[in-house]
N, C-alpha and C positions, 0 to 999 in steps of 0.2 A: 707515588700516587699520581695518575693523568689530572692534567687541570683541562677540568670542563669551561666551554665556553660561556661569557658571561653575555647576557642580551645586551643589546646598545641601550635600548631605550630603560624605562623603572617599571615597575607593572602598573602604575597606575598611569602609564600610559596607553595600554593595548586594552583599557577595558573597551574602547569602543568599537574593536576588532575582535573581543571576546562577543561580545554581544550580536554586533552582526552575523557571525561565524553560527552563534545558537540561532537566533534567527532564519538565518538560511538553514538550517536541520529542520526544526520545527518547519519550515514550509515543506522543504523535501517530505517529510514524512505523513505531512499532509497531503500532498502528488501522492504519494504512493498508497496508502490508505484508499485515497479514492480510485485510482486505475486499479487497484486489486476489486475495489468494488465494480467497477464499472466492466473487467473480467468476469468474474464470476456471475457477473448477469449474462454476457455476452455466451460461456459456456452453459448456465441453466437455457439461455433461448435455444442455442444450437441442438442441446439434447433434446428438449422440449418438440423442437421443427425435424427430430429424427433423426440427427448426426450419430455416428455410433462414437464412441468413447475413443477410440483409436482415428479416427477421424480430426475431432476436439484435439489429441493430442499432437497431431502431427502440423495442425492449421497452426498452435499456440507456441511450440518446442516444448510444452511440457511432456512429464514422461503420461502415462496412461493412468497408474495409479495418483500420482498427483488429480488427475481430472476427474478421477473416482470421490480421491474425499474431497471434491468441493463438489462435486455434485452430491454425495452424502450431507451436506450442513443445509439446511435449508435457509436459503435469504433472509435476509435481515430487511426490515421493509427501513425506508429511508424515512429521517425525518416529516419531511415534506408530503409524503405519499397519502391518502387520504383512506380508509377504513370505515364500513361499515358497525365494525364491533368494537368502536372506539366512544365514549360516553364523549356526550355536549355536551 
């Protein structure tokens, strides 16, 4: 049977390398959340100002149908964004 190696340290010492380690996930994933939004806005204006689909893809490196379904989903309006047909 191989003998696996044993850690130096005990575990309840790396909880505070576990925790940072989650930490930096949950940020990264928050980065990416928002640049995927802040994409998607940027290809709805492109379409919007008359870029053709093929266009959008080649400026992004996405493929073309990728830039199809998001321009299929419509925007999700941002918290922050202010509304007409939103009750006071």
């Amino acid at each position: 049977m191989p003998a696996f190696p044993t850690p130096a340290a005990s575990p309840a010492d790396d909880t505070g390398d576990l925790e940072m380690a989650a930490a930096a996930v949950t940020a990264a994933q928050q980065e990416l959340q928002t640049a995927r939004r802040e994409l998607t806005a940027a290809i709805h204006a492109a379409r919007h100002a008359g870029r053709s689909v093929q266009h959008i893809a080649a400026r992004t490196g996405l493929d073309p149908v990728t830039v199809r379904n998001i321009l299929a989903v419509t925007p999700a309006k941002t918290p922050d964004s202010s509304s007409s047909d939103v009750p006071r």
